[in-house]
C-alpha positions as CSV (number, residue, x, y, z in Angstrom):
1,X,0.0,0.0,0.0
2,X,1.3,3.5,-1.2
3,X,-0.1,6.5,1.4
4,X,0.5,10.1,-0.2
5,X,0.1,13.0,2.2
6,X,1.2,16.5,3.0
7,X,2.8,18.3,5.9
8,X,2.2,22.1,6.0
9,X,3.2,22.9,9.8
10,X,4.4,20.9,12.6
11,X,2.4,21.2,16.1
12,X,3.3,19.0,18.8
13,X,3.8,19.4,22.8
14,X,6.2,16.7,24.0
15,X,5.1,15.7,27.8
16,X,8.3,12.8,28.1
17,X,11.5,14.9,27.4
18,X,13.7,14.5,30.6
19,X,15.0,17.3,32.4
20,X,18.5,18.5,30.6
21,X,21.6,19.4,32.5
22,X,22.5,22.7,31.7
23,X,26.4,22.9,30.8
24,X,29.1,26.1,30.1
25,X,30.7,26.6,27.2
26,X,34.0,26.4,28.5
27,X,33.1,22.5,29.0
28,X,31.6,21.6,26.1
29,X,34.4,18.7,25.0
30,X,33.6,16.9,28.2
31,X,30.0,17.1,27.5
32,X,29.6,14.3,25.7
33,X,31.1,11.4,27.6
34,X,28.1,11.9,30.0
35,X,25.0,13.3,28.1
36,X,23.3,12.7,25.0
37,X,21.0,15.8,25.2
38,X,21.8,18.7,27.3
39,X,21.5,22.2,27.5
40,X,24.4,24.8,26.3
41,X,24.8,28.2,27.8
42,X,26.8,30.6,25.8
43,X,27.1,34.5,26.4
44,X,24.0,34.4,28.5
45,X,22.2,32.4,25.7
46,X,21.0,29.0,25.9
47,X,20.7,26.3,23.3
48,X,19.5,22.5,23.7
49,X,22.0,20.6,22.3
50,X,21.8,16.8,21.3
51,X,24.3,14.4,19.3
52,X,23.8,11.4,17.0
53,X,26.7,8.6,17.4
54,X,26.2,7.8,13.8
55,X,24.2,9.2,10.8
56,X,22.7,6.1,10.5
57,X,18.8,6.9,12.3
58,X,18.3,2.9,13.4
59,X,21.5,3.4,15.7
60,X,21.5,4.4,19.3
61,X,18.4,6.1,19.5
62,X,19.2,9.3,17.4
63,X,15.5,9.8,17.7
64,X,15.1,9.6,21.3
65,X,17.9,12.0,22.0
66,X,16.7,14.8,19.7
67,X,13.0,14.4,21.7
68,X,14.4,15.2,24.3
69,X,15.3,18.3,23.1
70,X,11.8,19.5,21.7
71,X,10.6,20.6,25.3
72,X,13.2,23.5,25.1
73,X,11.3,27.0,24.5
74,X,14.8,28.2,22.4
75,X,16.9,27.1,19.3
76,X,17.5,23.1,19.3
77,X,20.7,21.7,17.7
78,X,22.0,18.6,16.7
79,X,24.8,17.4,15.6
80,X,25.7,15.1,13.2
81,X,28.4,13.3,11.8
82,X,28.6,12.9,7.8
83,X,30.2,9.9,8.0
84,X,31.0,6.7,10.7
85,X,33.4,4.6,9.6
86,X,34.2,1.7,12.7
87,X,36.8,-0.2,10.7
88,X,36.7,-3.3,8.0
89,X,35.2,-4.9,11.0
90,X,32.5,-2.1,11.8
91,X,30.0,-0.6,10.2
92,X,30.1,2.5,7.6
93,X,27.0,4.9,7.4
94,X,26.8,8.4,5.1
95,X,24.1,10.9,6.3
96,X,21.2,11.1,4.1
97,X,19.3,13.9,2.5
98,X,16.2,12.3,4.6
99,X,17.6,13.3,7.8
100,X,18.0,16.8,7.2
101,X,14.8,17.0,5.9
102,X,13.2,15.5,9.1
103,X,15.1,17.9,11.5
104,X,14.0,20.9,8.9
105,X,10.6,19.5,9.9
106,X,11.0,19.5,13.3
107,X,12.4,23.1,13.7
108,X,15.9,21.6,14.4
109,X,18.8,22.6,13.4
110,X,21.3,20.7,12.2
111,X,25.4,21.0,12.4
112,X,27.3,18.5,10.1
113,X,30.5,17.9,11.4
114,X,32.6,14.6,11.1
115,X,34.7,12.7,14.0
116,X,38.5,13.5,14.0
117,X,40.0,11.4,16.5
118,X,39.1,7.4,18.0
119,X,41.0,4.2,19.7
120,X,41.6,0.8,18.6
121,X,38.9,-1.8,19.5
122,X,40.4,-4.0,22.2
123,X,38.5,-6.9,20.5
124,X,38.9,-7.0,16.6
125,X,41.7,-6.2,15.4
126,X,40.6,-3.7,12.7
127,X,37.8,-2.0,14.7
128,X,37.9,1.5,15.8
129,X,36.1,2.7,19.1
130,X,35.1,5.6,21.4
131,X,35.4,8.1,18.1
132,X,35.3,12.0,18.9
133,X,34.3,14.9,17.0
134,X,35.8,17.8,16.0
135,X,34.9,20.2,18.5
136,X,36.5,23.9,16.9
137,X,34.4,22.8,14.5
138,X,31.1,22.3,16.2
139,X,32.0,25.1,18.6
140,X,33.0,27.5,15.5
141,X,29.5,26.6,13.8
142,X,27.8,27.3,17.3
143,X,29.1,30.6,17.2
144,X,27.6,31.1,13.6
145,X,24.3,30.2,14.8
146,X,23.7,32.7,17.6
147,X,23.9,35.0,15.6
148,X,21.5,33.6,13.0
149,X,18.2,35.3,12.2
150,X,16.5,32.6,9.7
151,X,14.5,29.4,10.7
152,X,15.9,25.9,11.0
153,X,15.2,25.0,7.3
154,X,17.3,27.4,6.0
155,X,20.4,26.9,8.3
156,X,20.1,22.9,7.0
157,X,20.3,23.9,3.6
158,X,23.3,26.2,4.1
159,X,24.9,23.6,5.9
160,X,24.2,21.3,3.3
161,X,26.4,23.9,0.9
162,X,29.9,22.8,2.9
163,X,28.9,19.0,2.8
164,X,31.7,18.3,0.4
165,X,34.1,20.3,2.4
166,X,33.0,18.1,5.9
167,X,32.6,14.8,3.7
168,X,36.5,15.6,3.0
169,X,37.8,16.4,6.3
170,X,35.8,13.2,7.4
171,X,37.4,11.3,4.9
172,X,41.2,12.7,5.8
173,X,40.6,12.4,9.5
174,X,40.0,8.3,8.8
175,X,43.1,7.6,6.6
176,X,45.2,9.8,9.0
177,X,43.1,7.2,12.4
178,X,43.8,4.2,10.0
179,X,47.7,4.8,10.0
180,X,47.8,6.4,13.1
181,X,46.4,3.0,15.0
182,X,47.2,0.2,12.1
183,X,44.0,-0.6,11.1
184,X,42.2,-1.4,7.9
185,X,38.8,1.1,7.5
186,X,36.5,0.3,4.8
187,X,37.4,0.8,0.9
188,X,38.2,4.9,0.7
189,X,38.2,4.4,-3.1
190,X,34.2,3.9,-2.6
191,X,33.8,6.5,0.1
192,X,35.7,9.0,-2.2
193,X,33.6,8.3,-5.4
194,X,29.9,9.3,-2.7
195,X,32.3,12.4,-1.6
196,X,33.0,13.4,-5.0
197,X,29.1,12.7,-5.9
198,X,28.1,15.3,-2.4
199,X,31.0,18.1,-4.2
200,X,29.1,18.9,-6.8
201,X,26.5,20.7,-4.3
202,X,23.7,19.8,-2.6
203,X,21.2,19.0,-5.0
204,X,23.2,16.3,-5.8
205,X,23.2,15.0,-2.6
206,X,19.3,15.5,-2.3
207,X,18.9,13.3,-5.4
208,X,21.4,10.6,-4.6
209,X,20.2,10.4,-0.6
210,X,16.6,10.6,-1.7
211,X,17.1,7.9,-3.6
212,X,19.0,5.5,-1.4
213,X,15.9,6.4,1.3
214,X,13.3,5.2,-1.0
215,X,15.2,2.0,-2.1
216,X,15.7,1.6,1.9
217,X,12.3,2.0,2.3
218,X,11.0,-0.3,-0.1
219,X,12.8,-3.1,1.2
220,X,11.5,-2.3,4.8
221,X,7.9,-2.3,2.9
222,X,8.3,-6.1,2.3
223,X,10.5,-7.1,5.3
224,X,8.5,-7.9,8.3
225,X,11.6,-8.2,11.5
226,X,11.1,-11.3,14.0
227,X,11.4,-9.5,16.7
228,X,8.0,-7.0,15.6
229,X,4.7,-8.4,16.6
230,X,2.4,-6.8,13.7
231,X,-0.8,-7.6,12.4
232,X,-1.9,-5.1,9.9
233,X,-0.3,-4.4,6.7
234,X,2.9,-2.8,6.0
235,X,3.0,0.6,3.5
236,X,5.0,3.7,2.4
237,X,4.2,7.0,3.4
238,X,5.1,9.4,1.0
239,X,5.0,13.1,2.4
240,X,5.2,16.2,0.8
241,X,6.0,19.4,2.7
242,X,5.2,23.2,1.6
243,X,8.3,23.4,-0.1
244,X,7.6,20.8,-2.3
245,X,10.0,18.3,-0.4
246,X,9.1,14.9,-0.4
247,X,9.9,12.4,2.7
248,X,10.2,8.3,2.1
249,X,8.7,6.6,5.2
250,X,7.6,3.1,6.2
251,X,4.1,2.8,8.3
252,X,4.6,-0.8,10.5
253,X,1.2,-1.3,10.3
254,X,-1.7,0.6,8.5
255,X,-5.8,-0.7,8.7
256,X,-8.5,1.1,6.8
257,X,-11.9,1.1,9.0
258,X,-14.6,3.2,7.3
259,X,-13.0,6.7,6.2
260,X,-10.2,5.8,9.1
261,X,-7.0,5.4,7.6
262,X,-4.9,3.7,11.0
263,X,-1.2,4.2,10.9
264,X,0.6,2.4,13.1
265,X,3.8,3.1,14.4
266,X,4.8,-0.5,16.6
267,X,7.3,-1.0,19.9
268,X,8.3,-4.3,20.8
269,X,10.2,-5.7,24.0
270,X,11.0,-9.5,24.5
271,X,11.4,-9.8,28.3
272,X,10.2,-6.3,29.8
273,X,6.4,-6.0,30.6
274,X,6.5,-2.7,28.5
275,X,9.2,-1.3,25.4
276,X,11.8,0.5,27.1
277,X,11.3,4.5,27.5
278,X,13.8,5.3,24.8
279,X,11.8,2.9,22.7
280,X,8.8,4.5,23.1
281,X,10.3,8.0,22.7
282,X,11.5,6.5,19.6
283,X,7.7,6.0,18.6
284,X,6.9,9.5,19.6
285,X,9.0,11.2,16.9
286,X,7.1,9.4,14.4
287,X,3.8,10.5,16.5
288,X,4.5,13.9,15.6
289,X,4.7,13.7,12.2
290,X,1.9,11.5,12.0
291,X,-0.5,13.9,14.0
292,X,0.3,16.2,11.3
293,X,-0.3,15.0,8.4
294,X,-3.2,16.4,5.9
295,X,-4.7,15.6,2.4
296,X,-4.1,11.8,3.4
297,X,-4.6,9.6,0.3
298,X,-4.5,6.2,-1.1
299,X,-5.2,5.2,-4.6
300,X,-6.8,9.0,-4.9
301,X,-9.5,8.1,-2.4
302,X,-9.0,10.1,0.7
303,X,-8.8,9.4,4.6
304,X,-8.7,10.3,8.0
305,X,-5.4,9.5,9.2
306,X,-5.8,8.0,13.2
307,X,-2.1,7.5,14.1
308,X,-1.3,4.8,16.8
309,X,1.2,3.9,18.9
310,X,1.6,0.2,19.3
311,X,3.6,-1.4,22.4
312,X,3.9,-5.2,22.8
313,X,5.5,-7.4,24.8
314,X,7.0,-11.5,24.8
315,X,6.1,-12.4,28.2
316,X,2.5,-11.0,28.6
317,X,0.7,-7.9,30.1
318,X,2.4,-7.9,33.7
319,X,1.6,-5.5,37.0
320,X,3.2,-2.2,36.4
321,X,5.9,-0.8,38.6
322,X,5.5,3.0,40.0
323,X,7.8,4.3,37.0
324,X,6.5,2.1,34.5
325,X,3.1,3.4,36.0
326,X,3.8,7.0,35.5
327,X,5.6,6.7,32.2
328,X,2.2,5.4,31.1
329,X,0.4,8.4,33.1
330,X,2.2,10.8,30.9
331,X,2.1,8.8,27.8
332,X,-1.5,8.8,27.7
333,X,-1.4,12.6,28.6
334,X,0.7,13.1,25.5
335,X,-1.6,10.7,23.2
336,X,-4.5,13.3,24.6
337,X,-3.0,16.3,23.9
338,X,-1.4,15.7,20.5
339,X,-4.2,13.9,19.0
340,X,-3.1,9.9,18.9
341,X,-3.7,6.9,20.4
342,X,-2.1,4.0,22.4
343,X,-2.3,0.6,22.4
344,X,-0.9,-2.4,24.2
345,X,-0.3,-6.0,23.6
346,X,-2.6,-6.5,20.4
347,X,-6.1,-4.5,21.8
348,X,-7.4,-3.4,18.3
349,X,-7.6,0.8,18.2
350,X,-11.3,0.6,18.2
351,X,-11.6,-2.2,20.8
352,X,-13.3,-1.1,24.3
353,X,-12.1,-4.2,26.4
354,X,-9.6,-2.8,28.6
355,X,-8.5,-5.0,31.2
356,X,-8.2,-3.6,34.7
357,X,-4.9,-3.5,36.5
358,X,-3.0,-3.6,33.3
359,X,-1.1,-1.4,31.2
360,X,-4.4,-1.7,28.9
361,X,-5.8,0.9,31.2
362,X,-3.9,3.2,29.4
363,X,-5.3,2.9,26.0
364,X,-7.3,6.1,24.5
């Protein structure tokens, strides 16, 4: 199933973000051994800050850390690398056009920057670890943006001008770790061909990541995981902003009831009585673009979009402790005030059976 829609605003009050430690400039470089999201105070200005360990958005909860940015009243910043390379033995991933496009969305904006500096794995032998960014770069970009008078979209496309220039110092920084510690990265011959693709300027790189996206996404569209319990049917969600941008996504689930179109974002733990809270902020990102979605079609006909959020569990609805308790408190007060639902271990969205006692008490 192909869903075509539109985005023309985002509204959305996150209830889950934690509270962020607020941090000096002066100690921004030890930042980031200790917090994923934080809060940066700079000439009597304050920024919430956040950090993705890779560009790749199905690694260490990029999503969860930039939610928990999105209770903070002033600018939001993330940074990403271009590129993380973690040896032969690792993984590589490039950031993709998709990305930016997303934090555009969510009024979030973006610094590219690359990592400069790592340490041998202490188990394979051509593995890098604990990799570092470049921080005069970040903290030189920083600088840039106080001063900066436009929104969030056009920041991301201006950064997306010196993406060649990053994708090369990223690329440098790597040969100079590979020699430096003696081990093998992944081919650079490849790596410089995408680099000398993302030089050519960023329409370029909007076309080529655009495209990798939707080829990504169409094999998610037909690959079901073993860990997800699902039951409806999976789809592409094809989004269109006011700029004219379009977004490749993939719905877990999607039912059509009537004129309801149910998209169903799904959370799955195997041994837990409930996902884990970064799972379900996970969810939540995909809550608020779902909320906001308009001029929902499929094959022309058109809907009204009822998104869900979907957490199961392997071992059965259990007795909720007093945080697992109030997580649910506030989930459901989030669900209420943005306009989606919840629903645990299988209930169907329009079911009334909600058994006492349970986490099913929290459905809406």
């Amino acid at each position: 199933m192909d869903i075509l829609a539109e985005i023309k605003g985002l509204k959305y009050k996150p209830l889950l973000c934690r509270e962020l430690n607020v941090f000096d400039f002066d100690a921004f470089d030890e930042v980031f051994s200790t917090d994923a999201t934080f809060i940066l105070e700079i000439n009597k200005n304050r920024l919430a800050v956040s950090w993705w360990v890779s560009p790749k958005r199905t690694r260490s909860y990029p999503y969860t850390r930039v939610y928990d940015s999105l209770g903070f009243s002033g600018k939001k910043i993330t940074l990403i690398p271009i590129v993380k390379d973690e040896g032969k033995e690792g993984d590589r991933d490039i950031l993709q056009w998709d990305t930016i496009s997303l934090m555009s969305l969510l009024g979030v904006y973006v610094i590219i920057s690359y990592y400069a500096d790592a340490s041998r794995s202490p188990r394979y032998r051509h593995k890098i670890t604990d990799q570092r960014f470049d921080f005069n770069h970040i903290k030189s970009e920083i600088q840039k943006l106080l001063s900066y008078q436009s929104d969030a979209l056009h920041w991301n496309l201006s950064q997306l001008d010196n993406v060649g220039k990053i994708g090369q110092k990223s690329l440098k920084s790597y040969l100079d770790i590979s020699e430096r510690l003696d081990v093998e990265m992944h081919s650079f011959e490849s790596a410089e061909r995408r680099i000398n693709q993302l030089l050519e300027g960023k329409e370029i790189f909007m076309g080529l990541s655009r495209n990798l996206a939707e080829k990504a996404q169409k094999r998610e569209s037909i690959t079901t995981q073993p860990k997800e319990h699902l039951g409806g049917e999976k789809a592409r969600l094809i989004v269109k902003n006011y700029l004219g941008g379009y977004y490749y996504l993939t719905c877990d689930e999607v039912e059509i009831h009537g004129e309801n179109l149910y998209l169903i974002e799904g959370k799955h733990t195997k041994t837990s009585n409930l996902p884990s809270l970064g799972d379900v902020k996970d969810g939540l990102l995909k809550m608020m673009l779902f909320t906001n979605l308009e001029d929902v079609k499929v094959d022309g006909v058109n809907y009204n979009p009822v998104p869900i959020l979907k957490l199961t569990t392997g071992s059965g609805i259990k007795p909720l402790n007093e945080s697992k308790s109030e997580m649910l408190d506030v989930l459901k007060r989030e669900a209420k005030t943005n306009g989606f639902r919840v629903v645990i271990n299988g209930l169907h969205p329009k079911s009334q059976c909600r058994p006492r006692q349970h986490p099913a008490d929290y459905l809406r």
